[in-house]
PDB file of N, CA, C and O in Angstrom:
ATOM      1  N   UNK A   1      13.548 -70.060 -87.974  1.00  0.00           N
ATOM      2  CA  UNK A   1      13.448 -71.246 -87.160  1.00  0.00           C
ATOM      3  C   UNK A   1      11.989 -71.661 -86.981  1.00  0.00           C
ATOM      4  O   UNK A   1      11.714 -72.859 -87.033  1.00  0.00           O
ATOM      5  N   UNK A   2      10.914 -70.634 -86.749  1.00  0.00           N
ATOM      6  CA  UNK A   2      10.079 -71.270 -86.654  1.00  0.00           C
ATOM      7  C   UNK A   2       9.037 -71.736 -88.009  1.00  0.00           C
ATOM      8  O   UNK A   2       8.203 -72.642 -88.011  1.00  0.00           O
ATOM      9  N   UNK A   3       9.366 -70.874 -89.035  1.00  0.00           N
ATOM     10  CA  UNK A   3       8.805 -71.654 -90.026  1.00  0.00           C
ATOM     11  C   UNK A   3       9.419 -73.398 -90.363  1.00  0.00           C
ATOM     12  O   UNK A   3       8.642 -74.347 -90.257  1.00  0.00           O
ATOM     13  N   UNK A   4      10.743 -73.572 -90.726  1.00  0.00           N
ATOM     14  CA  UNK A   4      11.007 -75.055 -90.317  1.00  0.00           C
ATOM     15  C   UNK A   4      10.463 -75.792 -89.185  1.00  0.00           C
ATOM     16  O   UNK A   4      10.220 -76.995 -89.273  1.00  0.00           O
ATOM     17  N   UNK A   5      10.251 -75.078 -88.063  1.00  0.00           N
ATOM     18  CA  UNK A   5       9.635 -76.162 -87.078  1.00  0.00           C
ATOM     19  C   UNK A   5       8.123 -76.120 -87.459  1.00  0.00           C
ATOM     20  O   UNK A   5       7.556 -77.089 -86.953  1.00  0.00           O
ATOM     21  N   UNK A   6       7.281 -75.336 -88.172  1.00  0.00           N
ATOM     22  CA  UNK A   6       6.041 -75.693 -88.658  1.00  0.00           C
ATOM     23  C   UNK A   6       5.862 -76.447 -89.857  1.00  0.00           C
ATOM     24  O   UNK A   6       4.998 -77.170 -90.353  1.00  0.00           O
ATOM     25  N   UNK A   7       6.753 -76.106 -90.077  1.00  0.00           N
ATOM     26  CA  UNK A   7       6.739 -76.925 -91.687  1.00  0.00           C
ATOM     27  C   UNK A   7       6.942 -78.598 -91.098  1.00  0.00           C
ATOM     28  O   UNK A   7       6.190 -79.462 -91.550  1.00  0.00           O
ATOM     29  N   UNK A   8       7.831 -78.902 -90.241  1.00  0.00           N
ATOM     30  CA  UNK A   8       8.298 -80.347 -89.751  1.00  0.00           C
ATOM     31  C   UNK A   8       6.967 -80.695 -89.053  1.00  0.00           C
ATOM     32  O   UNK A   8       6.594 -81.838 -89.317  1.00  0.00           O
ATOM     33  N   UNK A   9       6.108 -79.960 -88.178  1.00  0.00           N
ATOM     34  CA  UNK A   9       4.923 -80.385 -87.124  1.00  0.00           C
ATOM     35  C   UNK A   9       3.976 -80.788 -88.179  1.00  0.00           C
ATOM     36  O   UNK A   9       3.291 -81.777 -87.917  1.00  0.00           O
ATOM     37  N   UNK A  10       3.771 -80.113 -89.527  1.00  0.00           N
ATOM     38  CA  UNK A  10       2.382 -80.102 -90.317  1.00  0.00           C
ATOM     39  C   UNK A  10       2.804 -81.461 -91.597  1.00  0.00           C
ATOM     40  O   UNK A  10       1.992 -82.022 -92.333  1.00  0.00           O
ATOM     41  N   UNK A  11       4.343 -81.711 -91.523  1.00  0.00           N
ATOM     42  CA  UNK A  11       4.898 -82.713 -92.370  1.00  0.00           C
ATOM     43  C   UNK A  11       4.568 -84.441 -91.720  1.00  0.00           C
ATOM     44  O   UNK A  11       4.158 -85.428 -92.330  1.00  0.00           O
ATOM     45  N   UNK A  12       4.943 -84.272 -90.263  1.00  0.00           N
ATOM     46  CA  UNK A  12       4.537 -85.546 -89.085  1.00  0.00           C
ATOM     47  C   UNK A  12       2.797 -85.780 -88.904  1.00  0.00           C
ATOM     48  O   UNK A  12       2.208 -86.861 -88.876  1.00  0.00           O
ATOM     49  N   UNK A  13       2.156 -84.272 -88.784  1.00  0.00           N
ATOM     50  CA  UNK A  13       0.926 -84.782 -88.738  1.00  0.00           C
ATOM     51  C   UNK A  13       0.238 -84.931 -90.070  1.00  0.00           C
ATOM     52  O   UNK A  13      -0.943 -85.275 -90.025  1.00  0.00           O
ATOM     53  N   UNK A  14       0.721 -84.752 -91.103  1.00  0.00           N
ATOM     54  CA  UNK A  14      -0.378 -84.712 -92.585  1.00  0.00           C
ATOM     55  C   UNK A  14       0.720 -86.286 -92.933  1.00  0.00           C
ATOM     56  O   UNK A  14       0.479 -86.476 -94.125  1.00  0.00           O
ATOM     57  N   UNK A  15       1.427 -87.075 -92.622  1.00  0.00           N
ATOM     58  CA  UNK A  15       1.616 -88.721 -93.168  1.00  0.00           C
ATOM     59  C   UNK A  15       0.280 -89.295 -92.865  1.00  0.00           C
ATOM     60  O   UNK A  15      -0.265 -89.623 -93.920  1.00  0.00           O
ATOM     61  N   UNK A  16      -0.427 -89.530 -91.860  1.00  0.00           N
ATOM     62  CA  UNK A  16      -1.256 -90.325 -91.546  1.00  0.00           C
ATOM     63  C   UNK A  16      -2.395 -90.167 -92.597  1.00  0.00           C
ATOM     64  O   UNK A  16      -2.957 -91.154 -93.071  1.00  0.00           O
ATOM     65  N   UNK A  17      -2.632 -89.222 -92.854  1.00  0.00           N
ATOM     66  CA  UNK A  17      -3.322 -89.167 -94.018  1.00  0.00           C
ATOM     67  C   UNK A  17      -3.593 -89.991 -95.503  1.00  0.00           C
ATOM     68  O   UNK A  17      -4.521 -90.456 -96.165  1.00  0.00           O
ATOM     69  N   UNK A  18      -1.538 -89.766 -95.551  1.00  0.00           N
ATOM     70  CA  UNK A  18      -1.807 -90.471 -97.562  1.00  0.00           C
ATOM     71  C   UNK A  18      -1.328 -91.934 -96.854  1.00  0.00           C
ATOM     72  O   UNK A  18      -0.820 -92.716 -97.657  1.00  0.00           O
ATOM     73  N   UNK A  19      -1.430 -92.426 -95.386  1.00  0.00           N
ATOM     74  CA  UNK A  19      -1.279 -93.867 -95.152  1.00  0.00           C
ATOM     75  C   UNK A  19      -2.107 -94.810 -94.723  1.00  0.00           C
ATOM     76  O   UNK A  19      -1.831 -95.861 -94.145  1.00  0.00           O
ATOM     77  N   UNK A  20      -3.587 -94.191 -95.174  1.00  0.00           N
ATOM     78  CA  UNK A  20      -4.818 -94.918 -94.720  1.00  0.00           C
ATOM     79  C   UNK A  20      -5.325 -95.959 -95.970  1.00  0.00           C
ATOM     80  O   UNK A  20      -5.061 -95.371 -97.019  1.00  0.00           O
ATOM     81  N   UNK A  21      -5.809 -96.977 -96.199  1.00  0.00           N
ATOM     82  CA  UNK A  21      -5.438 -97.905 -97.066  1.00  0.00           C
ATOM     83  C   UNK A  21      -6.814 -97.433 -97.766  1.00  0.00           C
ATOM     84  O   UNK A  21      -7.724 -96.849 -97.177  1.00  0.00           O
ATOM     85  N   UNK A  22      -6.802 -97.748 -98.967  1.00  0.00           N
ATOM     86  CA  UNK A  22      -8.073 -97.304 -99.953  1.00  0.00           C
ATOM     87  C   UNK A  22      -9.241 -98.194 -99.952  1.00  0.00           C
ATOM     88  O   UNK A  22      -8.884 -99.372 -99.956  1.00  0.00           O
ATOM     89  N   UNK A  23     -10.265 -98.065 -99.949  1.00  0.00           N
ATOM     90  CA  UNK A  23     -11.642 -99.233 -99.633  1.00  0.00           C
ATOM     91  C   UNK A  23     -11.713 -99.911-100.998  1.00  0.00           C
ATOM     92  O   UNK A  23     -11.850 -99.487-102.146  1.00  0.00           O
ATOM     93  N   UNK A  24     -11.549-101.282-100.380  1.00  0.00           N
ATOM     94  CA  UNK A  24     -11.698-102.418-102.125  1.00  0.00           C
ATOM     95  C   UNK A  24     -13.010-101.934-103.005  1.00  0.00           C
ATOM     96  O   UNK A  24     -14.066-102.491-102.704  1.00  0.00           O
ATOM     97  N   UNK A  25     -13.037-101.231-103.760  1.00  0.00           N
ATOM     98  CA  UNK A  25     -14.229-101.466-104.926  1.00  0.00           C
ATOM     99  C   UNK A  25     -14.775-101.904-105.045  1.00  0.00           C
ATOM    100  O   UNK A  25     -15.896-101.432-105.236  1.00  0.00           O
ATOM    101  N   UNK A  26     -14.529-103.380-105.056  1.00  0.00           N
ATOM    102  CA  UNK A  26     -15.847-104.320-104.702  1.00  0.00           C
ATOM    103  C   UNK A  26     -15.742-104.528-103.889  1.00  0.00           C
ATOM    104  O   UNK A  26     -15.541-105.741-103.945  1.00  0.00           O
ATOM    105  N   UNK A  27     -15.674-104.021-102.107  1.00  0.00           N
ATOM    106  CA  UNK A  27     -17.060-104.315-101.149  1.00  0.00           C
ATOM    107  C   UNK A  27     -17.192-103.483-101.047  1.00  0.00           C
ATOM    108  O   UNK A  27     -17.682-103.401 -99.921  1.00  0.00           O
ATOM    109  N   UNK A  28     -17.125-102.575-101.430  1.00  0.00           N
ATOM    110  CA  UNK A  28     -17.495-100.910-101.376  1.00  0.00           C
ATOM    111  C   UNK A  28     -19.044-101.443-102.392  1.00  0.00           C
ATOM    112  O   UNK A  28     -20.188-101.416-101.938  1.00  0.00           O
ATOM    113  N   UNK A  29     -18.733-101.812-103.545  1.00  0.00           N
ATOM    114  CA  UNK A  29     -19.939-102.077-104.870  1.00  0.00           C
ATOM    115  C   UNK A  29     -20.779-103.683-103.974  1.00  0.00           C
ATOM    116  O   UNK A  29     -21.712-104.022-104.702  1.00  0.00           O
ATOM    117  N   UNK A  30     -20.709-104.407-103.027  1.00  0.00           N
ATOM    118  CA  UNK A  30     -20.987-105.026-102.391  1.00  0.00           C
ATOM    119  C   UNK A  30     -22.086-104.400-101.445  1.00  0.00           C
ATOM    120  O   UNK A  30     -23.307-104.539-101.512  1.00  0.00           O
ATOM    121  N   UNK A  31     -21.589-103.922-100.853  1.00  0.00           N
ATOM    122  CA  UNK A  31     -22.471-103.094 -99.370  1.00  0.00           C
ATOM    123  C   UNK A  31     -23.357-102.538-100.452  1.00  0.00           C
ATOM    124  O   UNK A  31     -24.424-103.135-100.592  1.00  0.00           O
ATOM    125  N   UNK A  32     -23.137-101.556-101.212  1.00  0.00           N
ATOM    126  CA  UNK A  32     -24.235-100.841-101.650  1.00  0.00           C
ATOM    127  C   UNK A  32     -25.267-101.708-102.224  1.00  0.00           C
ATOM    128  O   UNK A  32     -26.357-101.813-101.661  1.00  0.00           O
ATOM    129  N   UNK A  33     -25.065-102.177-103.033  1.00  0.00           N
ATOM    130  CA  UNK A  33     -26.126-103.684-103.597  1.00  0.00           C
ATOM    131  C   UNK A  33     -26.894-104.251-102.167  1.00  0.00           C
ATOM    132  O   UNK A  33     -28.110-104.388-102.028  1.00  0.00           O
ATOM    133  N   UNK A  34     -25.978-104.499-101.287  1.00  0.00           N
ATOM    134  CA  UNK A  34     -26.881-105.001-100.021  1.00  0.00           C
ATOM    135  C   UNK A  34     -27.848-103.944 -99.682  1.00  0.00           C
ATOM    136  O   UNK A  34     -29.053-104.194 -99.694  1.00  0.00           O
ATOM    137  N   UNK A  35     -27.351-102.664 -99.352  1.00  0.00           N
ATOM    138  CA  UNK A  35     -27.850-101.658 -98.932  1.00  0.00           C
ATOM    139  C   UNK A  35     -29.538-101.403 -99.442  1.00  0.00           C
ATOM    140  O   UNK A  35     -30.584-101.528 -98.805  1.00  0.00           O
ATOM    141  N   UNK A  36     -29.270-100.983-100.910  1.00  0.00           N
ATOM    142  CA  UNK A  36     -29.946-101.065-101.820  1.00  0.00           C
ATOM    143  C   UNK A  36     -31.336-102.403-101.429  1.00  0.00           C
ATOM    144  O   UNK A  36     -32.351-102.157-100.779  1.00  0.00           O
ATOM    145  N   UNK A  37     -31.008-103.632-101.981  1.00  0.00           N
ATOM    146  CA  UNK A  37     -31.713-104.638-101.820  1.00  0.00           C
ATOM    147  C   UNK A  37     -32.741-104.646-100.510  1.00  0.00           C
ATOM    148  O   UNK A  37     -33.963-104.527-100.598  1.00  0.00           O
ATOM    149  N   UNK A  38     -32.062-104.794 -99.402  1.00  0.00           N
ATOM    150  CA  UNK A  38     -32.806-104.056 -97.950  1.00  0.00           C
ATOM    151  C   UNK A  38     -33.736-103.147 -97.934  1.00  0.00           C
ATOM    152  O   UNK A  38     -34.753-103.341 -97.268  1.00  0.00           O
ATOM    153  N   UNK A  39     -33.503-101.632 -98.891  1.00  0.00           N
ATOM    154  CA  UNK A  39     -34.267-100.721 -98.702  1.00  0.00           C
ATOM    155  C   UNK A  39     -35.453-101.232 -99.961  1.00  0.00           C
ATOM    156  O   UNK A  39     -36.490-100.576 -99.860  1.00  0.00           O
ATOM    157  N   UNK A  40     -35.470-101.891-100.690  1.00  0.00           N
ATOM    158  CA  UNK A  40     -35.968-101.977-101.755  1.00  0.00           C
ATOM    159  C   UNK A  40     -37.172-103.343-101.287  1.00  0.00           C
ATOM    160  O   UNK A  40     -38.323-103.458-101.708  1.00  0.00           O
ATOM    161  N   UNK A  41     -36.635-104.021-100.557  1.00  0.00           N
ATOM    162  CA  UNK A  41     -37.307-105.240 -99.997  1.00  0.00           C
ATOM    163  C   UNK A  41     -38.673-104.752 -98.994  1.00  0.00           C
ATOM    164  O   UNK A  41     -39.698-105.355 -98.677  1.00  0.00           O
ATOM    165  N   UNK A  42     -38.172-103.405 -98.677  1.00  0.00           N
ATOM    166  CA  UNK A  42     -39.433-102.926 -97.372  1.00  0.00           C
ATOM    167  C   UNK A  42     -39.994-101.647 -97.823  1.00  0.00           C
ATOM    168  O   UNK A  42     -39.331-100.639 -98.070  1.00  0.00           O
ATOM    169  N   UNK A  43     -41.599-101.799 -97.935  1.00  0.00           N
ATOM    170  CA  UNK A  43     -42.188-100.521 -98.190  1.00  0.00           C
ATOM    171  C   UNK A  43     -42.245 -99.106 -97.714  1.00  0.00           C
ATOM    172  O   UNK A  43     -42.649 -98.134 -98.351  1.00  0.00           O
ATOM    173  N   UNK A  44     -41.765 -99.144 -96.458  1.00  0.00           N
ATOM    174  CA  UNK A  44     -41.647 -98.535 -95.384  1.00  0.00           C
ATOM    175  C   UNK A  44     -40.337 -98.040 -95.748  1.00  0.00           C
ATOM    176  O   UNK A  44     -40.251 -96.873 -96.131  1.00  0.00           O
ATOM    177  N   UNK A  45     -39.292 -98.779 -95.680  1.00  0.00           N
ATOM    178  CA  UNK A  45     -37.739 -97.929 -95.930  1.00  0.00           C
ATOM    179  C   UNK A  45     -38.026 -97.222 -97.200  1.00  0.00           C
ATOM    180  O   UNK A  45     -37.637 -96.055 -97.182  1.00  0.00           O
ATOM    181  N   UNK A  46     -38.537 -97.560 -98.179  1.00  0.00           N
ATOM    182  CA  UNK A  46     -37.992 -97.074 -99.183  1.00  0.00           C
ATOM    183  C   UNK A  46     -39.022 -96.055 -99.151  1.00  0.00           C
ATOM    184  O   UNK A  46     -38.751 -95.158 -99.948  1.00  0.00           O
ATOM    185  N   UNK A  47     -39.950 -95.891 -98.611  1.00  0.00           N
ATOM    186  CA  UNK A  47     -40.420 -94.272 -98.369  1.00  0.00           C
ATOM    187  C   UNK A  47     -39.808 -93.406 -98.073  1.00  0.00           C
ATOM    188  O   UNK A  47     -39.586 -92.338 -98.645  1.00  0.00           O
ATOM    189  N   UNK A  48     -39.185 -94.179 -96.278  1.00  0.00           N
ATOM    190  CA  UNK A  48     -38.595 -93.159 -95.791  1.00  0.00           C
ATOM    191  C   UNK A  48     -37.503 -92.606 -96.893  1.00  0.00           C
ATOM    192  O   UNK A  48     -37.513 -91.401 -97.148  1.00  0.00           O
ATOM    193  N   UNK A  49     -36.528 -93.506 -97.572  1.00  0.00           N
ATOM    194  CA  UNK A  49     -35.556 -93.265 -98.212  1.00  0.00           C
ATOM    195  C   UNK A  49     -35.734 -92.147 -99.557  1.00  0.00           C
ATOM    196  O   UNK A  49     -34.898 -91.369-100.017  1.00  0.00           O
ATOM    197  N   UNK A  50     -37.017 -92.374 -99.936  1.00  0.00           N
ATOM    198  CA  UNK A  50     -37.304 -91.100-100.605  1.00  0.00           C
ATOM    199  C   UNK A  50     -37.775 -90.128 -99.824  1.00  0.00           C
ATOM    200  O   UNK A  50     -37.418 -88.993-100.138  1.00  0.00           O
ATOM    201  N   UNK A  51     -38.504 -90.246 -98.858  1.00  0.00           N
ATOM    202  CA  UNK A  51     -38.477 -88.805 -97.906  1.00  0.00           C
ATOM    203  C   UNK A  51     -37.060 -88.082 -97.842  1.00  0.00           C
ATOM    204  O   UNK A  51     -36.764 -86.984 -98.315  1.00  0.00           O
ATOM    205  N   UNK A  52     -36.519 -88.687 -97.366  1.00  0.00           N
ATOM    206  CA  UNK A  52     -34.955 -88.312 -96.842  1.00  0.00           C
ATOM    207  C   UNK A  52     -34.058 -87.509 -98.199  1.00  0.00           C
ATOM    208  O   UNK A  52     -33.419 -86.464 -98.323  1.00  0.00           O
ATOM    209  N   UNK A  53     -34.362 -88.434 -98.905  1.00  0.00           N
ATOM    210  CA  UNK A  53     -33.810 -88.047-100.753  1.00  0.00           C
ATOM    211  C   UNK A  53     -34.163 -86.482-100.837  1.00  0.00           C
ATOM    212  O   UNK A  53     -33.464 -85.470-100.793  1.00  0.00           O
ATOM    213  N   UNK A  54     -35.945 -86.778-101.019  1.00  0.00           N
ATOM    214  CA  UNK A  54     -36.312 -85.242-100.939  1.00  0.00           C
ATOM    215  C   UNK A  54     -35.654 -84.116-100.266  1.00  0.00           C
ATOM    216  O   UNK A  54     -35.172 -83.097-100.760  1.00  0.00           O
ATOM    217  N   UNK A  55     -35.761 -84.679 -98.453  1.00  0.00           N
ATOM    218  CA  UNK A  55     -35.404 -83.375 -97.746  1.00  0.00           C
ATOM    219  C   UNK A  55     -33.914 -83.234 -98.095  1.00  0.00           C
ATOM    220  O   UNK A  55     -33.424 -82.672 -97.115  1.00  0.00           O
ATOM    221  N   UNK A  56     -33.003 -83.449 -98.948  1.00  0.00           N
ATOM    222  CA  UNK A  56     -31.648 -83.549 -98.813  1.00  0.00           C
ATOM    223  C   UNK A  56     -31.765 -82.623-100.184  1.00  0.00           C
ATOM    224  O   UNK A  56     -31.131 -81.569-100.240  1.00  0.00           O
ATOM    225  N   UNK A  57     -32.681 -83.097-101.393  1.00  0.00           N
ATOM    226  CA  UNK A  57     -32.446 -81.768-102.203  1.00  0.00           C
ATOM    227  C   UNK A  57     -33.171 -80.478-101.946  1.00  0.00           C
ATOM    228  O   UNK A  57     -33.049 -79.434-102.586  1.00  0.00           O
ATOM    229  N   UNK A  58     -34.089 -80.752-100.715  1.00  0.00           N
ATOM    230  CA  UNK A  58     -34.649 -79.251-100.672  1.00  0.00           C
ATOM    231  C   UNK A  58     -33.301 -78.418 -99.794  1.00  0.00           C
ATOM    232  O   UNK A  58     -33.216 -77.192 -99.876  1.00  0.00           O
ATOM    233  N   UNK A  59     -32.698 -78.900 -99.301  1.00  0.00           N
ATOM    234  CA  UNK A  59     -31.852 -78.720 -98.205  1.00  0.00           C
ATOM    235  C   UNK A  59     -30.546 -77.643 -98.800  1.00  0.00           C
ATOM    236  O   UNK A  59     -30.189 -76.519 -98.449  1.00  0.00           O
ATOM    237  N   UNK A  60     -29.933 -78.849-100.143  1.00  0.00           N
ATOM    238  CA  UNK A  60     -28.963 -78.264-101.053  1.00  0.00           C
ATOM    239  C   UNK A  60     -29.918 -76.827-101.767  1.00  0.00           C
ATOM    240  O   UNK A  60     -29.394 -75.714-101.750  1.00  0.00           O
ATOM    241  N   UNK A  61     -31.072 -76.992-102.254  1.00  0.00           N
ATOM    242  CA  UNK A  61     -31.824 -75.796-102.976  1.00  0.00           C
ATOM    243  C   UNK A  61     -31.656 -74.605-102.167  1.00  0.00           C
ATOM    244  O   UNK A  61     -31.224 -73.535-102.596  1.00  0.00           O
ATOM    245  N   UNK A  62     -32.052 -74.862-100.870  1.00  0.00           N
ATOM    246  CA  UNK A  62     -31.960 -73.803 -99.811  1.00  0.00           C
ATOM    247  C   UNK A  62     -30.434 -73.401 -99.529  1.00  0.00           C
ATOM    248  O   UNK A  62     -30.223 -72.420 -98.815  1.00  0.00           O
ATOM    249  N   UNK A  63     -29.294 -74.176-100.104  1.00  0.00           N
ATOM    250  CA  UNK A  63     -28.382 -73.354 -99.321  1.00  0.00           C
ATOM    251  C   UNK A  63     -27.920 -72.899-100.396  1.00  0.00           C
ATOM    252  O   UNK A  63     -26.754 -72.505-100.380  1.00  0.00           O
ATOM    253  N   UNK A  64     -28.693 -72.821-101.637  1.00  0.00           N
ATOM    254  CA  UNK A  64     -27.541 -72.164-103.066  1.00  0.00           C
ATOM    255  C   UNK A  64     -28.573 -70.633-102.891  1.00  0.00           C
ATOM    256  O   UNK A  64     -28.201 -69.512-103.241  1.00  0.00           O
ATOM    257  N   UNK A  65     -29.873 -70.959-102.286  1.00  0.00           N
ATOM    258  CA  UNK A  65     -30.323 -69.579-102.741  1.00  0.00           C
ATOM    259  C   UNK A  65     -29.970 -68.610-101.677  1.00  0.00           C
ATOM    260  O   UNK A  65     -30.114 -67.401-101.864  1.00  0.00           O
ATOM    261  N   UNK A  66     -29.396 -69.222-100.283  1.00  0.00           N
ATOM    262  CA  UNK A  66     -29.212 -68.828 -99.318  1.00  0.00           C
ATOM    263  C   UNK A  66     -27.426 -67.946 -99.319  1.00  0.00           C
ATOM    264  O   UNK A  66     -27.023 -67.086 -98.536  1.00  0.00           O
ATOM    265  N   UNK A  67     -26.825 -68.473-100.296  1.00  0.00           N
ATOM    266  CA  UNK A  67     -25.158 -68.197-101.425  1.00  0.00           C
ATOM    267  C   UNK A  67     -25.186 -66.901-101.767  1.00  0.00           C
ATOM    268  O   UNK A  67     -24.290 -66.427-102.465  1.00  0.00           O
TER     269      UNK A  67
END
């Protein structure tokens, strides 16, 4: 009994999942072009944006040697 009643609780809460609608491709490929353009327009962002770039692969480096 109680595996059927877990199986039914984890069946009601995992729908909401495959019923969330998929993001259009193009404004998904929209935003980023904006995104992009913005950071590219200001000297300042696009530093920071390679700062950030950087600390994000030193970040991944550190957690494979850290594995």
């Amino acid at each position: 009994m109680n595996w059927l009643l877990f199986l039914g609780l984890f069946l009601v809460s995992s729908t909401p999942l495959f019923a969330q609608a998929q993001p259009d491709p193009a404004k998904v490929k929209a935003d980023a072009q904006k995104v992009v353009s913005v950071i590219k327009g200001d000297k300042a962002k696009t530093q920071a944006y390679c700062e950030i770039n950087d600390l994000g692969e030193q970040i991944g480096e550190a957690n494979q040697k850290e594995s």
